[in-house]
N, C-alpha and C positions, 0 to 999 in steps of 0.2 A: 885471491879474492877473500876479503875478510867478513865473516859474520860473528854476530853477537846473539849469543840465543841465551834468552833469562827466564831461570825455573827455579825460583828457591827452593824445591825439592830433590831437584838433581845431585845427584851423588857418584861416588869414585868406586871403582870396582873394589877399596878396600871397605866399602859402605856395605848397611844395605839396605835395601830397593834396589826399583828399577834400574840398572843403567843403559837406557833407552837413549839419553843423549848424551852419553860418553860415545859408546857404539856407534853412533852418527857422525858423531865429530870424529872419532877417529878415522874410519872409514870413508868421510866424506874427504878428505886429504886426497885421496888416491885421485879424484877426480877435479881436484885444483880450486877447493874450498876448505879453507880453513875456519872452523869455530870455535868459539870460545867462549866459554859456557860460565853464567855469568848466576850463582846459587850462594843459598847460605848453609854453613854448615851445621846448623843446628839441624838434628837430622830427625827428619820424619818418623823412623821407626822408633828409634830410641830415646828421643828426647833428649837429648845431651849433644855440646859442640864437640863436635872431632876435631877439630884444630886450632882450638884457640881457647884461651881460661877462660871463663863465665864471664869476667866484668870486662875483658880486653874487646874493645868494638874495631878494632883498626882491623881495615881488610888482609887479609891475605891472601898470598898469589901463590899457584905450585903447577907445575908441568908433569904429568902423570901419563906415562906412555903416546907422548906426542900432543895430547891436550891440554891446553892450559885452562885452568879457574881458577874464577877470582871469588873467593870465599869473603859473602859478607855477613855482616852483623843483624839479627833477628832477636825480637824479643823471646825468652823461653817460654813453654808453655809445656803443662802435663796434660790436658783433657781437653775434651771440645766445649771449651768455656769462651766466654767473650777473652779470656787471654790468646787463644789462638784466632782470634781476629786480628786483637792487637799486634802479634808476631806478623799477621799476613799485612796489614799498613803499616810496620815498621820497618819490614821487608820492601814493598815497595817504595818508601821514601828514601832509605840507600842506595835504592837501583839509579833512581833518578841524580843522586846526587854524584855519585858514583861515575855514572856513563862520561860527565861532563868533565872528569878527568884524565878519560882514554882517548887513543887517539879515533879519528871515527873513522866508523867502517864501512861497507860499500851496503850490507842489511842486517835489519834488526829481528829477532824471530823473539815474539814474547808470548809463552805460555800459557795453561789454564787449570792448571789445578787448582789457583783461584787466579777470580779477572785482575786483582790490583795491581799485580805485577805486570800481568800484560798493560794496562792502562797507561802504567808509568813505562811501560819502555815503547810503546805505541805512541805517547805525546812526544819523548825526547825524540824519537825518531821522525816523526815530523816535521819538531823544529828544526830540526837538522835538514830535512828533506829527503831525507834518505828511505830507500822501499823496505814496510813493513807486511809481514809474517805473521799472523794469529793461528797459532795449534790451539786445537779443539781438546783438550783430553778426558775433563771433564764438562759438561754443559750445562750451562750454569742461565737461568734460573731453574733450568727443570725438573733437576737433581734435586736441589732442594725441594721443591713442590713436591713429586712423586715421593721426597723421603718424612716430610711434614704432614702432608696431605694438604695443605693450605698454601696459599699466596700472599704472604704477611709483609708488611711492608721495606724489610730485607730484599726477599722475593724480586719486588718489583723495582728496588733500589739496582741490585742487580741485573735486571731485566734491561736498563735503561741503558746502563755500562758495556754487555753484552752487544746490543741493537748498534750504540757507537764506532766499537769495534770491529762489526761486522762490516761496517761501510767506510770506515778508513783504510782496512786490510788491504794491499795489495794482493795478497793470496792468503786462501785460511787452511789450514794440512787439517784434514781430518782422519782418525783412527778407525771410524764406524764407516760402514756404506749407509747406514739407516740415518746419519746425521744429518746427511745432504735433503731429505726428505724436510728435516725439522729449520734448515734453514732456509729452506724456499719458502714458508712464510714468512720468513724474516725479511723477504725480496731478494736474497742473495742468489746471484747468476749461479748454476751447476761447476759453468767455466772458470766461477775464482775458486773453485775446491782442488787441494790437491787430498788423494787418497796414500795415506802414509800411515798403516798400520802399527801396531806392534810388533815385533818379533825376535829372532834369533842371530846373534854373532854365531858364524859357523864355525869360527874358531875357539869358540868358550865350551863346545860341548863335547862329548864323546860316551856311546852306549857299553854300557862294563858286561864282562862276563860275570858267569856266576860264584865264580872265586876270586875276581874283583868288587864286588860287592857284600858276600862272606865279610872280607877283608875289611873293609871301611865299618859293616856293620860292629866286627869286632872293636874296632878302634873309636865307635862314637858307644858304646857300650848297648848297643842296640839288639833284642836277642834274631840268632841267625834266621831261624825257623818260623818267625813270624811273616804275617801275610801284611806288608805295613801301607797303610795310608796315609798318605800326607797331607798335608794342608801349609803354603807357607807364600805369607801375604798380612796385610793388613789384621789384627783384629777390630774394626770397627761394627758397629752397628749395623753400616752398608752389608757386612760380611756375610750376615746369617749361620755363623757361627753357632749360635744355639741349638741349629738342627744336626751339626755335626756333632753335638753333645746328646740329641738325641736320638741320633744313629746310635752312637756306641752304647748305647743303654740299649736299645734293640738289638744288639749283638754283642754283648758282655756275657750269655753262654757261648759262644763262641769264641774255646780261648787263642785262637791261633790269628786273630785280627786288632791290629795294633793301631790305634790312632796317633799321628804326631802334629801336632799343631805349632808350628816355627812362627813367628812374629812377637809382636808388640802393638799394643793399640788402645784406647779408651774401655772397648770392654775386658780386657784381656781376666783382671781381676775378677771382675764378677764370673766372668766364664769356669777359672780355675776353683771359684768358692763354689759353685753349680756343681763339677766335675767333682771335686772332692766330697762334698754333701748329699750325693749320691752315687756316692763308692764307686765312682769310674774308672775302677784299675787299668784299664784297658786305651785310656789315653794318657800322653804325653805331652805337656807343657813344654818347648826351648824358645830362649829370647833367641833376637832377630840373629841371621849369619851372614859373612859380607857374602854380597853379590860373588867374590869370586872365589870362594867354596861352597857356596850352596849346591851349587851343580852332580857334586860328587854326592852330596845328601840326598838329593832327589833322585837321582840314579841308583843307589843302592835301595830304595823306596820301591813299592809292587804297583799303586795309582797315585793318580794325583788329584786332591779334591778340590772341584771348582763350585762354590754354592755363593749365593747373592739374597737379598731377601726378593720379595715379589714386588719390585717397583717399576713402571712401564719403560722410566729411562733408558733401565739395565736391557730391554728389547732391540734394543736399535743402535745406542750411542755409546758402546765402551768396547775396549780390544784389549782386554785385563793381560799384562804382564804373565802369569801365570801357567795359562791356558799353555803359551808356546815357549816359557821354561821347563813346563813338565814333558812337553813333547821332545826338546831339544834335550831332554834326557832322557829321551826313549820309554815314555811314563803314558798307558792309556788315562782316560781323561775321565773322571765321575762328576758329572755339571748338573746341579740343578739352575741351570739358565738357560731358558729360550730365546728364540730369536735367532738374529744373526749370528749369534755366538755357538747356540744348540744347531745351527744351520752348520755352520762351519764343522763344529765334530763329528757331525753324522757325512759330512762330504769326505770330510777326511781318512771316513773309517778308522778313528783313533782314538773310541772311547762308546759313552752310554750317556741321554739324556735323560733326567726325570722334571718333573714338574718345580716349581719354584719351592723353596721349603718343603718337600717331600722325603721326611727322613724316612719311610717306610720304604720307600720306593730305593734309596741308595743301600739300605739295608741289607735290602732281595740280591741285588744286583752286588755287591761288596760279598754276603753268603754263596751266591754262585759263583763268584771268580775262584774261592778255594777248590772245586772241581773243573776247573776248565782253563788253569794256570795258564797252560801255552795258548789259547785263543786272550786273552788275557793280552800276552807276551807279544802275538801277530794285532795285534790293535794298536799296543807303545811302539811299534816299526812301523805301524802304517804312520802313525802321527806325526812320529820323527822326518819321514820321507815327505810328507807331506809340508811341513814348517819350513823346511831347506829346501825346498821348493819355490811356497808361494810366498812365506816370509822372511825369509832372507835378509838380515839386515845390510848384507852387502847392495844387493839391487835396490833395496830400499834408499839408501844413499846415494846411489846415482842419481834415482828418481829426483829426491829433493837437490841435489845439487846441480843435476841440470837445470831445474824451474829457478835455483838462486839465477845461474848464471843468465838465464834470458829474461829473468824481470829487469835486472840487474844494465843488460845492455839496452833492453828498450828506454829505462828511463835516460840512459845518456844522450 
């Protein structure tokens, strides 16, 4: 059984970001679903094509540990300027164009980090008639609202787009359990939700001892004897980045705690000229690292910092990547996000919640772990046990590819 899942942000384990639906597609195989993951490689974090020269638009195709993608052409963009609109409608007019040269497949799964993409592989797939898939991953118009404060006619543009999709969908995968709440006003049955969170390939991780960790610390030039906090994700605006620069200003007499901030983003810049302008020795700047050595870096890492700014979306409707890379590396969890998210770390016993933006509060809580290392150490094992558990990217694959295969034979 063939499906076509299209996420111009999706990326190869030698990327990085998420690879949420590498992991699917690969694992989805075992259960007699094949996907094929249909992205452009201009990549997210970094802003630059991995496979192909800047002016070259002809798609390419590559087979990467049993999944294929088809890598297509996207306008560049450096910032969140109306150019990265235009990459995201240039994105979707290749999908469209695109699909109609493959052979077709039995379903179509179209994404949301933004709706265009899904838009366009939602209409080809109907002209086709074939059963479509809406993932929820971002929610869109809310997210903007809650990050605007306003409903501008974007807003509602999107709102319109959204509401379509919701009622064409033959099934919508959602990441949140709080989503289902926000699309019952939209009329949408509980019944067409499937719940397909974020989570962990159990075979991408493993917890290091303490001279495995030494060990990497030496070889990334990282001093051994620090207490090190990570951060490594997005730097956008969404991020709330700024309170982790004013964490380490609140703990810069404290020489033995080490901030590292891993990514790429629109603020990243201003962050670094913030941190240098006021002498924040005590953090570290790295551009992004692929997906499949991060793992060894966050492993040799003491927490893992999860902060978001205070917007109600973040309450209910996201299952940050993050959260269950830091656990699948055996990393307690420092989250200024409530909700279902602060719900899930304190069930887990695998970490510490503070309020949204509350550097003062990750401060205390960051100063206390240097005495209490090994309770520290039983929180990152509880997390870990807890992620290969209930997030499992393997069972999570099941999940979705049993629901492919009975939409799949009802419509026949």
């Amino acid at each position: 059984m063939k499906v076509f899942l299209v996420n111009q942000y999706a990326v190869a384990p030698d990327m990085p970001g998420g690879t949420r639906h590498f992991d699917l597609s690969r694992l989805s195989k075992t259960y007699g679903v094949e996907m094929e993951i249909i992205a452009s490689d201009l990549n997210l974090a970094s802003r630059t094509y991995l496979r192909r020269k800047v002016k070259a638009k002809k798609p390419v195709v590559e087979v990467i540990e049993g999944v294929k993608f088809h890598w297509l052409y996207a306008e560049c963009y450096k910032t969140n300027n109306w150019r990265r609109m235009f990459s995201m409608w240039s994105f979707s007019q290749e999908v469209a164009k695109y699909l109609d040269t493959l052979e077709k497949p039995d379903l179509v799964i179209g994404s949301s980090p933004h709706l265009l993409q899904a838009q366009a592989a939602c209409k080809w797939a109907k002209g086709k008639r074939i059963p479509f898939f809406l993932e929820l991953r971002d929610l869109w118009p809310e997210t903007m609202i809650d990050m605007t404060g306003k409903e501008g006619l974007g807003a509602k543009y999107l709102r319109c787009i959204a509401k379509d999709l919701y009622r064409k969908s033959d099934k919508i995968i959602i990441l949140a359990r709080g989503t289902e709440k926000k699309l019952v006003e939209y009329g949408v049955s509980p019944g067409k939700n499937i719940y397909i969170p974020n989570g962990v390939a159990p075979d991408a991780f493993g917890i290091l001892s303490k001279g495995e960790k030494k060990s990497i610390r030496r070889s990334m030039h990282l001093p051994e004897d620090a207490f090190i906090a990570v951060y490594a994700g997005a730097h956008g605006r969404a991020n709330g980045l700024h309170v982790v620069l004013e964490t380490a200003r609140m703990c810069r007499d404290e020489k033995r705690i080490l901030f590292l901030l891993i990514g790429d983003g629109p603020e990243k810049r201003d962050l670094v000229e913030t941190a240098q302008n006021q002498g924040l020795t005590n953090v570290v700047f790295w551009d992004p690292i692929k997906k499949g050595e991060i793992y060894k870096v966050l492993a040799a890492a003491d927490v893992g910092l999860l902060t978001l700014i205070d917007a109600e979306v973040f309450r209910y409707a996201i299952s940050p990547n993050k959260l269950f890379d830091y656990w699948g590396a055996g990393l307690p969890v420092l989250a200024s996000v409530p909700g279902e998210i602060g719900d899930i770390i304190r069930e887990a016993q695998g970490g510490f919640v503070v309020n949204p933006e509350d550097a003062q509060g990750i401060a205390e809580h960051l100063k206390n772990a240097l005495n209490n290392i090994e309770q520290w150490r039983a929180l990152g094992n509880n997390g870990n046990k807890y992620v290969m558990e209930k997030f499992n990217r393997m069972k999570l694959a099941k999940t979705l590819a049993d629901e492919i295969k009975k939409t799949v034979g009802n419509k026949k």
